[in-house]
Each structure stands twice: as C-alpha cells, then as structure tokens.
MIDONU-132447 format. One record per residue (C-alpha): x, y, z. Coordinates in steps of 0.5 Angstrom, whole numbers, m for minus. Example, Ala and Ser with C-alpha at 12.3 -4.5 7.8 and 13.67 -1.06 7.14 Angstrom:
<rs>
[r [25 m9 16]]
[r [27 m2 14]]
</rs>
This chain:
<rs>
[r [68 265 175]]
[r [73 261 179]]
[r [75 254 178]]
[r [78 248 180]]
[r [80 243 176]]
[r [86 239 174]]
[r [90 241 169]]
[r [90 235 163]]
[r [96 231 162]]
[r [98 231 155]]
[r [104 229 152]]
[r [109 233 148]]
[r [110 233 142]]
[r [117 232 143]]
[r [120 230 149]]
[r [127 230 149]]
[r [132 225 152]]
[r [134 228 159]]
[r [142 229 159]]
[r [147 235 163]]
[r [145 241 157]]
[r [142 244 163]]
[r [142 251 164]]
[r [140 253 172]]
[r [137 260 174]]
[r [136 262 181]]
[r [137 269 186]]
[r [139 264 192]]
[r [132 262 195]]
[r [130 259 189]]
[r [132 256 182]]
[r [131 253 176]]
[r [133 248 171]]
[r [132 250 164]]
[r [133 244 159]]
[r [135 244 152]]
[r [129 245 149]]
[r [128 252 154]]
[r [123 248 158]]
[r [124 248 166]]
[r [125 241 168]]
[r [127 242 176]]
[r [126 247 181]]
[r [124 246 188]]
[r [119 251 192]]
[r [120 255 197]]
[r [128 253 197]]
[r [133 249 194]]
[r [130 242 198]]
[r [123 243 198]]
[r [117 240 194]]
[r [119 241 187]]
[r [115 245 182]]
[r [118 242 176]]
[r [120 235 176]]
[r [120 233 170]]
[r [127 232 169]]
[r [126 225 174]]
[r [120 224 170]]
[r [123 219 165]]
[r [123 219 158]]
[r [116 222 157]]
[r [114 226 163]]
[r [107 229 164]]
[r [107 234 170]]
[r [112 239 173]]
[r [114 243 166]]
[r [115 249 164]]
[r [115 250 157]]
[r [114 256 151]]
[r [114 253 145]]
[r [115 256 138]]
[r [110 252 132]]
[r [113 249 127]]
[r [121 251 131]]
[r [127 248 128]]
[r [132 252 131]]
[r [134 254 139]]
[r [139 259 141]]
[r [141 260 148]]
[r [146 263 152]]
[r [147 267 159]]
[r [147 274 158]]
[r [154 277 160]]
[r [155 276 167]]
[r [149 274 169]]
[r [145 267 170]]
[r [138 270 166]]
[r [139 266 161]]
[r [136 268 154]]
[r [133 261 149]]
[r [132 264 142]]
[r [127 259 138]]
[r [127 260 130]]
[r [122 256 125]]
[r [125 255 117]]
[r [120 261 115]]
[r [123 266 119]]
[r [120 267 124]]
[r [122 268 132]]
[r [122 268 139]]
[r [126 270 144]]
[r [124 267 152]]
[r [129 271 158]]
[r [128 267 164]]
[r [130 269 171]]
[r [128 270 179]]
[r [129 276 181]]
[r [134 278 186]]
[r [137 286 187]]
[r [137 290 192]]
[r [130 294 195]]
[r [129 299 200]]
[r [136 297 204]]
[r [135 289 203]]
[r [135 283 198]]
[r [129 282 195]]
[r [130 275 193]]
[r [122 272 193]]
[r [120 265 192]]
[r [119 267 184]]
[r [121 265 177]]
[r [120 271 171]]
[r [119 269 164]]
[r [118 274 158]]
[r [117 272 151]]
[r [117 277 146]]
[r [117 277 137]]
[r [123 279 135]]
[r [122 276 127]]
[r [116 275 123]]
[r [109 272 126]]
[r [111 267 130]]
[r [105 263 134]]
[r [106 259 140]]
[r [105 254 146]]
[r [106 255 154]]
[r [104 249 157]]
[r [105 250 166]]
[r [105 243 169]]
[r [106 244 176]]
[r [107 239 181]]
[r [107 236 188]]
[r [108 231 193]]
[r [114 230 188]]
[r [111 228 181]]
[r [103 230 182]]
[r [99 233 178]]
[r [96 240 181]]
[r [89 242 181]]
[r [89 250 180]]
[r [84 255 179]]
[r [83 261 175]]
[r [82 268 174]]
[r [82 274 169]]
[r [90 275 169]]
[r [92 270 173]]
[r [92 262 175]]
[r [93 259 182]]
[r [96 251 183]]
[r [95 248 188]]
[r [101 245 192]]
[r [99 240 197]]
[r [103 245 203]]
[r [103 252 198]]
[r [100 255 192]]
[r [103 258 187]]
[r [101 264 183]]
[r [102 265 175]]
[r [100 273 174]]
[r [100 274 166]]
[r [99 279 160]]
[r [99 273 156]]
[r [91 270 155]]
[r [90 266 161]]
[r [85 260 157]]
[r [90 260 153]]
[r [95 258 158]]
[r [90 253 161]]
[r [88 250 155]]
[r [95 249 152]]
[r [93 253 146]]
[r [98 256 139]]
[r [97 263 139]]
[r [100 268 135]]
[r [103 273 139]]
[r [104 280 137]]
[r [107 283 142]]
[r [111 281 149]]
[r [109 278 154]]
[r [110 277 161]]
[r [109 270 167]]
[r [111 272 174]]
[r [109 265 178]]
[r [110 267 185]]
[r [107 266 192]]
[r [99 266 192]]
[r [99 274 193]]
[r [96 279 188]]
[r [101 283 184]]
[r [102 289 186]]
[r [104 294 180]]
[r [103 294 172]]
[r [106 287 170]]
[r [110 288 164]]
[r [113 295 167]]
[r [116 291 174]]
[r [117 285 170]]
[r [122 289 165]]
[r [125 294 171]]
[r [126 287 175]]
[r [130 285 170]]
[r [134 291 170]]
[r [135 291 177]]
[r [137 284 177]]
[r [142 284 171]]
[r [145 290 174]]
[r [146 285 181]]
[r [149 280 178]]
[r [154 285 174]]
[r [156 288 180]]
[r [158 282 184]]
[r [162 279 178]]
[r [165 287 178]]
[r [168 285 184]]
[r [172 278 183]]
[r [179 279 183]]
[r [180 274 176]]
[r [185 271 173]]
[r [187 275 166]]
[r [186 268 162]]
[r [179 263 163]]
[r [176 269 165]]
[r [169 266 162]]
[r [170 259 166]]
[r [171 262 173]]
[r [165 268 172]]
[r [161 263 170]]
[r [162 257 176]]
[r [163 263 181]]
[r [156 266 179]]
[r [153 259 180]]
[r [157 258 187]]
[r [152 263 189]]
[r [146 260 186]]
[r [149 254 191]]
[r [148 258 197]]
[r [141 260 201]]
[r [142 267 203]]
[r [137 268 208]]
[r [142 262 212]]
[r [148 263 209]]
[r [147 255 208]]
[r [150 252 201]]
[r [148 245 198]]
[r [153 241 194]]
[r [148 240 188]]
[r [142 243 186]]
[r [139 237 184]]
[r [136 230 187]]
[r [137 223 184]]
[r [142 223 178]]
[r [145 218 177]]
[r [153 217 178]]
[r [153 213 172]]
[r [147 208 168]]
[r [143 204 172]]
[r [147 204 178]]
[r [142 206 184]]
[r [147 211 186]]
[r [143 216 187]]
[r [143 221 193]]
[r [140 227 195]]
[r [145 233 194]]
[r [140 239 195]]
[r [143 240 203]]
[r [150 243 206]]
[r [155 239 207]]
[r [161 241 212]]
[r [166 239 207]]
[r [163 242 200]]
[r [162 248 203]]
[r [169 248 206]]
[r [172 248 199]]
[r [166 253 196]]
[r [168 258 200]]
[r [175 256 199]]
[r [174 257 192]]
[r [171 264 192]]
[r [175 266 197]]
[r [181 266 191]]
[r [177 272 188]]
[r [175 276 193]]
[r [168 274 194]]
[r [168 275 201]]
[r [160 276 201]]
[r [158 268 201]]
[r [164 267 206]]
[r [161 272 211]]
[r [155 268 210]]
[r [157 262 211]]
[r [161 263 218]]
[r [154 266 221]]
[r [151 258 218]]
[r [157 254 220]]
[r [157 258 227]]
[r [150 256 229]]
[r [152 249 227]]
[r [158 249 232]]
[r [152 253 238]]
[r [148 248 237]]
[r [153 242 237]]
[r [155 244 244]]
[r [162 241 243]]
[r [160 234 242]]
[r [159 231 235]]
[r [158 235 228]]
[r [154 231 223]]
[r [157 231 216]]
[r [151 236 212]]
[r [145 239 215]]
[r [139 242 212]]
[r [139 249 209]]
[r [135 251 214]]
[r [140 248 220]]
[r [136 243 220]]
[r [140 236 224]]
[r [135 231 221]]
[r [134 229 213]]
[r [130 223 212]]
[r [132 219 207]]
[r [124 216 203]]
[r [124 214 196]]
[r [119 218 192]]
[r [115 213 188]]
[r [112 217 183]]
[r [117 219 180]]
[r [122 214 175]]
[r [128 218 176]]
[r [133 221 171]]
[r [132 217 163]]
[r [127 212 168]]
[r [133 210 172]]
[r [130 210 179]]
[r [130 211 184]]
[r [129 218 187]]
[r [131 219 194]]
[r [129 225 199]]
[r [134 226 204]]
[r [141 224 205]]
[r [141 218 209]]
[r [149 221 210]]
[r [147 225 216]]
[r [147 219 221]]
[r [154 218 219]]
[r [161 219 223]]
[r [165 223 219]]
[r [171 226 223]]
[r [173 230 217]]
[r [168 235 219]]
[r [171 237 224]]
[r [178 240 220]]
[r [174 244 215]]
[r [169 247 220]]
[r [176 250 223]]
[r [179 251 215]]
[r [173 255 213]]
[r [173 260 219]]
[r [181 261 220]]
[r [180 266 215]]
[r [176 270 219]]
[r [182 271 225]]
[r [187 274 220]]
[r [181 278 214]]
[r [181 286 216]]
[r [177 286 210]]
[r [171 283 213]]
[r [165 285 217]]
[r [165 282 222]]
[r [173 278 225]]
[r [172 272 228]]
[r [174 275 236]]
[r [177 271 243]]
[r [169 269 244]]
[r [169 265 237]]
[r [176 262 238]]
[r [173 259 245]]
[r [167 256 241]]
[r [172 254 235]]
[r [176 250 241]]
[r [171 246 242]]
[r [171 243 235]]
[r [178 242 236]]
[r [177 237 242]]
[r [173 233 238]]
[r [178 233 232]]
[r [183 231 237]]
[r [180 226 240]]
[r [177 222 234]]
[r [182 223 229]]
[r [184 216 231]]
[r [177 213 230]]
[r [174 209 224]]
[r [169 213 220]]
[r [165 212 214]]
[r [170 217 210]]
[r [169 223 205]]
[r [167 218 200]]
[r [161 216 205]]
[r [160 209 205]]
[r [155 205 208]]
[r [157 199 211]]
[r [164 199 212]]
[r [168 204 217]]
[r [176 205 217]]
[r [181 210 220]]
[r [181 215 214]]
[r [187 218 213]]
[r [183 224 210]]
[r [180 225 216]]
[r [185 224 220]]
[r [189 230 216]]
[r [183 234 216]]
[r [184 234 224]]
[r [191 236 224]]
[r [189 242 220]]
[r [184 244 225]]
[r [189 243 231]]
[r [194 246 227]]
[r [190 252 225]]
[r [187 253 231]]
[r [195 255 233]]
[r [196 260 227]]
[r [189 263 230]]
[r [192 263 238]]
[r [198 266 235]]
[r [195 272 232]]
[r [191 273 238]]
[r [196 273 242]]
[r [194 267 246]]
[r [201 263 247]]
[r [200 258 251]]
[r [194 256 246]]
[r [198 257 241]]
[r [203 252 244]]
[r [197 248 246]]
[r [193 247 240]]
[r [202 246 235]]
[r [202 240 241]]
[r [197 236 239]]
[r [198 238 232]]
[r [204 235 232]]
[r [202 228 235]]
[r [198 227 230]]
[r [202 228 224]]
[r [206 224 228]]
[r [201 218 228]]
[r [199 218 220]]
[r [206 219 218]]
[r [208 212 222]]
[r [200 208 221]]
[r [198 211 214]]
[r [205 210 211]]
[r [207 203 207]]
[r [214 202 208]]
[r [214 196 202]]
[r [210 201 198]]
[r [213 208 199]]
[r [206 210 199]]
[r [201 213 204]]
[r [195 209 206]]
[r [188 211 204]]
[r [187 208 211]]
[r [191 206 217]]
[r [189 199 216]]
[r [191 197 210]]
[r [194 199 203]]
[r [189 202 200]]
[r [189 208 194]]
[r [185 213 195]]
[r [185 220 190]]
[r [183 224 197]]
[r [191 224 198]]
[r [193 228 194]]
[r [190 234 198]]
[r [196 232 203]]
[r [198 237 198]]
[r [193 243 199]]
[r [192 242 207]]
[r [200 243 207]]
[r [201 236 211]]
[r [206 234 205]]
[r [210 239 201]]
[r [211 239 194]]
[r [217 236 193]]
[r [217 232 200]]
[r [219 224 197]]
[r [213 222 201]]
[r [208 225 197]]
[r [211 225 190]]
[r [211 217 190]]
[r [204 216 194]]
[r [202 221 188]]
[r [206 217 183]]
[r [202 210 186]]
[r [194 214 186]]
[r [195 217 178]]
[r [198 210 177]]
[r [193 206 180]]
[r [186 211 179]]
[r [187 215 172]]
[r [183 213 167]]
[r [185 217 161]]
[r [184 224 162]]
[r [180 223 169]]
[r [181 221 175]]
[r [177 216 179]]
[r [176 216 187]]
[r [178 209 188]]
[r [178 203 184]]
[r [176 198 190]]
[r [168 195 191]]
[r [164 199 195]]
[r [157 198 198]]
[r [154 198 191]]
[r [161 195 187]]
[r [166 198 183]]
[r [165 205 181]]
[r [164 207 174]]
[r [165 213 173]]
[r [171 218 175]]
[r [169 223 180]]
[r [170 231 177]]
[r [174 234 182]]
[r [179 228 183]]
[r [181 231 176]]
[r [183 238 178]]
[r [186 235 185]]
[r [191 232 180]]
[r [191 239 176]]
[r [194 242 182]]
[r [198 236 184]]
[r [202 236 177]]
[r [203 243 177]]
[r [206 243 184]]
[r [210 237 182]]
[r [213 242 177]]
[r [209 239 171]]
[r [206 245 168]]
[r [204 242 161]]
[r [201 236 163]]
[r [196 240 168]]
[r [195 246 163]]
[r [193 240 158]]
[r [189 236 162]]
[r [185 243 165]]
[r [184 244 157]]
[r [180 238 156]]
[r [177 239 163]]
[r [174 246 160]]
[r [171 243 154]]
[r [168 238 158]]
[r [163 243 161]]
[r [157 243 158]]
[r [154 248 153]]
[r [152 253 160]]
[r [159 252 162]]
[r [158 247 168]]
[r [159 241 170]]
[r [157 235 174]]
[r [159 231 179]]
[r [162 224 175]]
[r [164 223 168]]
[r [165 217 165]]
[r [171 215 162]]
[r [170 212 156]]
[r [165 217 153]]
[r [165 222 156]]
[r [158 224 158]]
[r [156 227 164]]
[r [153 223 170]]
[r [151 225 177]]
[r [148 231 181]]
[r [148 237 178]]
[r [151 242 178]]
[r [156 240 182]]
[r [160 245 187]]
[r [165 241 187]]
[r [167 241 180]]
[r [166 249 179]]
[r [171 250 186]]
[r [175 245 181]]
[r [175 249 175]]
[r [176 256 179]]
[r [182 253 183]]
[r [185 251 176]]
[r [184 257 172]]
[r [187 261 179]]
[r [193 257 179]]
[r [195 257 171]]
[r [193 261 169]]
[r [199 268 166]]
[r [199 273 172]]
[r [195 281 169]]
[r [203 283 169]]
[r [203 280 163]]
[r [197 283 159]]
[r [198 290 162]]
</rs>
C-alpha cells in the first residue's frame, strides 16, 4: 500500500554549529557535502545550481529538513577520511563500548558501455565493523530551497516528492525504519541508492559494491595521470580531484564553489551564489590543472567556452553563465532558509551576470591559447577557431580603456581597471603567438600592434610617478592585490623596477600577517573583513619570483595547515582567527595551493 505523507520534522539530538569541516563527494553531475558528524548537509539536484535536496548547511543552527544522516546510538567518536586518491569518502563512528560503524559515501562515476556513467545519484553503505552497533538514518529532503518533501513508500524503496522531480531512495535497509527514524541493530551491511525515480535495475548490494569499485578505480586512474610535483604530493591530489568536482561534465562548465550564500565574513550580508561558470575562475582552473597534465577538464571546457563565444557573435561576453550556457541567472533571495549560523541572506543567482567585466575577454583567449601549440590534445584549435577568437579580441581592443566593474565585482562603482585592461593586452597579445604559429603573419603583426598600444597606455595612465607604483585603476591611486599578476600575465617581468616597487607598495598596504587582503578600501558593503585566499598564494608566487624563496615556502606552509581536515579550502580567512569564510570549496584557493606546491616544490631529480 502507497502513502503520501510528509516526513515529520524532528529535532536532532545534536546539531553541531555549521563551520568549513566539510568534506564534498561528487561524479561531476552531482555532489554533496558531508559535514563533521557524517551527515549530508548541501547537495543540489539535478546539477550543481539546481534545487538543493540538502540544505541543511544554510538552515541555521538547528535545521529540520534536507539532511542525510546514519547515526551511531550512544557515538562518542567519528573518524573520517577520503580513500587514497578518491573523493569516496569513508566516516567512521565508534560508541565508548566498542561498538562500530563505518558509513563510505559516493556518487557514482566510471566508464560504461563506452560513456561516463555519472547519474543524478548519491550511494551510501553502511556496515558493522565492531560489536553490535545500532543505528539511525534520518533522510529529510527538501524543496523549493528549504521545504519539506512529502514521499510515498514501498516494499524496498521511498519516493520524495520534489516540486519539479522526485527522487528515489532504493534500500536493503528496513524501509519503516528509514521513515520512522527509528534505532536499530544492524547486522550486516546495508546499502541506500537515492537517484532518479526509476526502479533499480539488478541486485542492489551487488551493483552498489561493484559501483563502488568501478568508481575508485575511476578516480585512481585519473589521479595516475597527474604529472605532480615530488613534495606536497597529497595537497595537489586532493585540489586536483575537487577541481574536477567543480566542473559539469556533460557541458564542460565549471562553478567557482559548490556552494550558495556562505558568508565572506560574520554578519556581513556578502553572500553570493558561486554555483555558476565564471570566465575568469575557470581561466585560472584550467590553467592550474594544465601544469599537471589534466588535459581532460581543458578539452571540456574549450567545447563550453566556444559556445560561449558563438552565441555572443563577437559582441559582449557576460562574466559567468550558467552551467548549462544559460545567459540569464536572476538573482532572488530564498526565504525560507536562514543562512549559514543564521546569517542570511540566501541568494540564488548571481546578479554579476549583468555586469561589464572586459577581463573576460583576456582569459577567453588565455584559456583556448593552449590549444593552438598542445599535439597532445584531441582536437587543436584550427584557423576557423582563430577567426572566431579574433572576434573577441576586437572586444578587448575596443574596451580596454573602458570602465567596468572589475574582477572584484563591485556594484555601484566602475573604473578602468588595470586588471582589465592587462587581461586585454594579453588577449591581443596571445592572439599574435596563435597567428604566428599558424603561419598568419600579417596577423600576427596585426594582433603584436594593438598589443603594443595598449601596454603603452597602462604604462603611462596606471603608473604613479609620485608613488613608483602602478594603479589599481587608471584614475586613481589605488592598491589592489590583482597587481600582482602583471607577473603571472608576463606584462612586467620579475626584476622589472616597476613591478618590485608596486609589489613592495600592495604587500605593504594589503598583508595582514600571514594573508593578503583584495584592497583595503570601502566597497559597496564597507571595508573588507576578511583576507581573500587566492590573493595569498598570488603573494606566494610573486616572492618566489622576486627571489624570495624562504618567505614564499614559509608563507605557502602556513597556507597548507590552514586547510581544512578534507584538505580544502574556502574563499576567505579572517586574518585574526583563522577561520574560514566564504563559498566552498573555492577553485580559486585549490588553483592556489596546485600553483604554489608546482612551483616550490624539489624538482623529481632530486628524489630518483
């Protein structure tokens, strides 16, 4: 007989405060975050920036819906930990009588019949491993951000029914149990699929154990295939692992966070949506993973950015799209939902996508460049994609002198950014390297002209004679940590008198300890709190450049301890505490960590 019934909302027992130890799961359709506790707490359905299933991780400090919980009776200790070279992560729950648990956590992803199977599908199996543990699971999920589901039942399986899809829980585990939230004994290993509402097809213990090899052996495999640096092995396996989480496989997108609506510091209101593609963070992923060899997300994302660049037809490139390509992402407040530790508020979409950012047009460029000199690859960019890419470098030529909003987004102010502007002398100049090696070389003269006017105007309009620094803008006298990566776009070279002193001037100005702050000045919502991540390991790089190695291997250490027990990190740390804030887990940080560990690290000479 099938029922229709809410699940009843009750409290937990223990509801811990909502902090970074998260440790995500995924297969690059899905993912899920796994808090502390072992308890799923975000995860969006069908893809990254759909309707989250579990939201319990913005549901304040005592949330009643979108949790998935396995709870050990009488539990006093909980181990977890990824296996090697994976992100299945195994929790571990003991009680002071000896009794245990373990919980592996997964969404399946291997190769089958020729294609990734990657369904919209999260795998739990729970086994006894000491004594004779009992148990809770409590499944809560959610809808229309932070509403509870009704479901209906069966034999071996309970439907929730989400406002614009169901989902499906198939289980071995007793089903009344499951709905009624009841302790049990168990007493041999059990299996939960929740997936789409279709019925399983097979033995469930069986293709859930086989989907769990299947899936290790994935992941193992595409780890085999990073070229690593010899030390800080474990930290660039791990940021390499969750950049791909990060990106959508079926489009090749890839989001800046997994998350929505963590704030960049307390009660700041700064709270974005970071679960869509921005043309800028994916530039520096695909940059990061590129230094290890994983071509794969590259490929991917070119066939995305591509479409990007048909569907503009040479005229403006937003700053993010939708994972999907999709150009319009409204941002809406959700209130039911309090927001992480009951700081609100909760915003889906990114206003940003109406924004002027003329940045956007350098990293399309810089992230496709690649594809013109890489044998390696499966598809070469050819004269037909240099063509298209010539488009965009027209926009860059004629906006790089134009005000925008700046990669710092902001909202009520525009400048000509320096940034900006760089990132538009790279798409001019890397658009000559492409002629050239095309064989194009009235192009190449063409594209190494314009390149050359507009270095000339940011030398003369963002320097500051009476400061021996370059601007943050052309207008002012302003500091900015994006100047430091006039050193990474190979505008100013290392030992260049202008870059050393306008580096001297934003690490005195902007580094706070051990971190580094964007700016120092009021922006929409006042002065920054917080330092921002990546702005650290920018710092990193320029001090190693600069010939300062000790300093950058020391401040890279402190950087690796502040990860989190998953061995991530978010978007902002405060400076005084050294807690973490912001969306998580950020692809800027973990592109930071990747960068600094390549470039410090003892070259394999050393150790063979």
């Amino acid at each position: 007989m099938m029922t229709a019934t809410p699940l009843a909302p009750r409290p937990f027992d223990s509801n811990p405060t909502p902090d970074m130890n998260l440790w995500p799961i995924g297969n690059c359709q899905v993912s899920a975050l796994i808090d502390r506790t072992g308890t799923f707490v975000w995860g969006c359905v069908p893809r990254v920036d759909g309707d989250p299933a579990f939201c319990a991780l913005l549901g304040g400090d005592a949330p009643e819906t979108g949790l998935w919980a396995i709870e050990l009776e009488g539990s006093a200790k909980t181990t977890q930990a990824y296996i090697r070279n994976t992100p299945i992560l195994v929790t571990r729950h003991e009680d002071e009588a000896g009794n245990a648990v373990e919980v592996t956590d997964f969404c399946p992803r291997f190769v089958r019949e020729g294609r990734t199977y990657r369904p919209t599908s999260f795998v739990r199996i729970v086994k006894p491993v000491a004594g004779s543990p009992r148990i809770r699971i409590r499944l809560r999920v959610a809808t229309n951000w932070g509403q509870p589901t009704t479901h209906t039942q069966g034999s071996n399986h309970i439907r929730f029914l989400m406002d614009d899809q169901t989902l499906r829980l198939t289980t071995d585990a007793p089903v009344g149990h499951i709905v009624g939230e009841r302790w049990f004994r168990l007493e041999r290993p059990m299996h939960l699929f929740l997936g789409p509402d279709e019925s399983f097809a097979g033995v469930l213990h069986e293709a859930a154990e086989a989907m769990l090899t299947r899936t290790k052996d994935e992941w193992r495999h595409w780890v085999r295939g990073l070229a690593t640096p010899v030390e800080w092995q474990d930290v660039v396996i791990r940021a390499a692992i969750t950049l791909k989480l990060c990106q959508h496989e079926e489009t090749g997108a890839i989001v800046a966070a997994l998350t929505t609506s963590i704030p960049e510091h307390a009660g700041s209101e700064r709270n974005w949506d970071y679960r869509y593609c921005w043309i800028r963070d994916a530039y520096y992923t695909v940059q990061a993973l590129n230094r290890l060899g994983a071509l794969d997300v590259l490929e991917g994302y070119l066939e995305y950015l591509r479409n990007i660049v048909d569907a503009s037809k040479g005229g403006h490139v937003q700053p993010l799209y939708g994972v999907g390509g999709e150009a319009t992402l409204v941002e809406r407040v959700a209130p039911a939902l309090p927001g992480y530790r009951g700081m609100g508020p909760v915003r889906v979409g990114n206003q940003a996508y109406e924004q002027i950012q003329h940045d956007a047009y350098g990293q399309i460029i810089l992230s496709d460049v690649q594809a013109f000199f890489d044998q390696r690859l499966f598809r070469m960019s050819s004269h037909e994609d240099f063509k298209s890419l010539e488009l965009v470098g027209d926009r860059a030529w004629e906006t790089y002198d134009k005000p925008d909003a700046g990669l710092w987004e902001l909202r009520t102010k525009a400048h000509v950014h320096t940034y900006s502007a760089a990132m538009c002398w790279a798409a001019c100049d890397r658009l000559a390297n492409a002629a050239g090696v095309l064989g194009l070389e009235d192009r190449r003269t063409f594209w190494n002209a314009r390149a050359d006017t507009i270095r000339k105007t940011i030398e003369t309009s963002a320097w500051r004679e009476e400061t021996q620094r370059i601007s943050a803008t052309f207008g002012g006298d302003d500091l900015d940590a994006s100047l430091i990566q006039l050193l990474d776009l190979r505008f100013f070279a290392p030992d260049d008198p202008r870059f050393q002193s306008t580096l001297k001037a934003v690490e005195e100005g902007l580094r706070r300890g051990s971190h580094m702050l964007r700016y120092a000045t009021e922006d929409d919502f006042g002065l920054p709190h917080t330092a921002f991540n990546v702005c650290t390991f920018w710092l990193i790089e320029a001090l190693h450049a600069t010939g300062r190695t000790a300093d950058a291997c020391a401040l890279f250490a402190e950087m690796v301890a502040r990860r989190t027990p998953a061995g991530l990190l978010s978007e902002d740390i405060d400076p005084n505490t050294g807690e973490l804030w912001g969306n998580y887990p950020q692809t800027y940080s973990l592109v930071g960590l990747i960068n600094c560990a390549v470039l410090l690290s003892k070259p394999w000479s050393a150790v063979r």
